[in-house]
C-alpha positions, 0 to 999 in steps of 0.5 A: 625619590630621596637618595639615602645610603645604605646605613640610613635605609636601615635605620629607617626600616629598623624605625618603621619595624618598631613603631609598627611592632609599638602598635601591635603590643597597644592593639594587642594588650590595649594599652593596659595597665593592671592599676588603672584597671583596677581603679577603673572598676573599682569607681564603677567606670570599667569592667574587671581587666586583667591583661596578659602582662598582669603582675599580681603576686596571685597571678604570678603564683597561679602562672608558676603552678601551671608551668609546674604541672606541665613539667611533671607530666611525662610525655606517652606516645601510647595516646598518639596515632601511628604515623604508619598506619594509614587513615583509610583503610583500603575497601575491598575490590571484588576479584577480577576474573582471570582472562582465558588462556591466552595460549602459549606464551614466550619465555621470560628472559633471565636479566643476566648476561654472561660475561665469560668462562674461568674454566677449570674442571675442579671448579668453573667461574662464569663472570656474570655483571662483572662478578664471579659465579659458581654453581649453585649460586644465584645471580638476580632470581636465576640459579646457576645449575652448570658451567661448560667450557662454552655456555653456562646453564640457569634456572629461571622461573621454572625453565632452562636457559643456556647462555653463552658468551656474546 
């Protein structure tokens, strides 16, 4: 293998790039010329050529005057689909059926825990989370509905709880 430094690499690497991007310009635009395609059609030899980098005043012009058009078209989202909405409707399932009644279920326990009691009979505070409560407040669903010296009643999902500090 051939020991170069790293300047010479990329020099070699910068060389392959333009001679592979000199191909790719030849196999793209075929290597034409819009005089020689002309002349070549005009001795009956060729088709009529013209390639992407054709420099006729008229095709300029036409060019120009379609850039223009593009640019006086005001963009209007109304034709656009709604990101939000989703392709696929859903399908409608038929109901399920409820299961019997299971009997008699435990109590749903309210997500809160008392912390403490700031007593005073004009107006109790219970330290819920680290943040102070009163009655009437709500605290993650469960309404406060009392505070004792020693507990602190809640209503949650339609039952009494008594909390005390732990």
């Amino acid at each position: 293998m051939i020991q170069m430094d790293a300047g010479k690499k990329r020099l070699v690497v910068l060389a392959g790039a333009a001679a592979t991007l000199a191909v790719c310009v030849v196999l793209v635009f075929g290597g034409r010329d819009s005089s020689v395609s002309e002349s070549a059609s005009a001795d009956g030899v060729g088709g009529s050529t013209v390639g992407l980098l054709d420099s006729r005043p008229q095709h300029l012009a036409d060019v120009a005057r379609v850039a223009r058009s593009r640019q006086r078209q005001p963009y209007d989202a109304r034709a656009t689909r709604d990101p939000m909405v989703a392709l696929v409707r859903e399908r409608s399932v038929a109901p399920v059926p409820e299961p019997a009644d299971p009997g008699p279920t435990r109590p749903v326990r309210p997500p809160v825990r008392l912390d403490g009691i700031i007593w005073d009979e004009s107006d109790p505070t219970a330290l819920m989370g680290g943040n102070p409560y009163r009655v009437g407040d709500t605290v993650l669903g469960a309404k406060i509905t009392e505070i004792d010296k020693e507990s602190v009643t809640i209503s949650y999902k339609g039952r009494l709880f008594v909390l005390t500090v732990e």
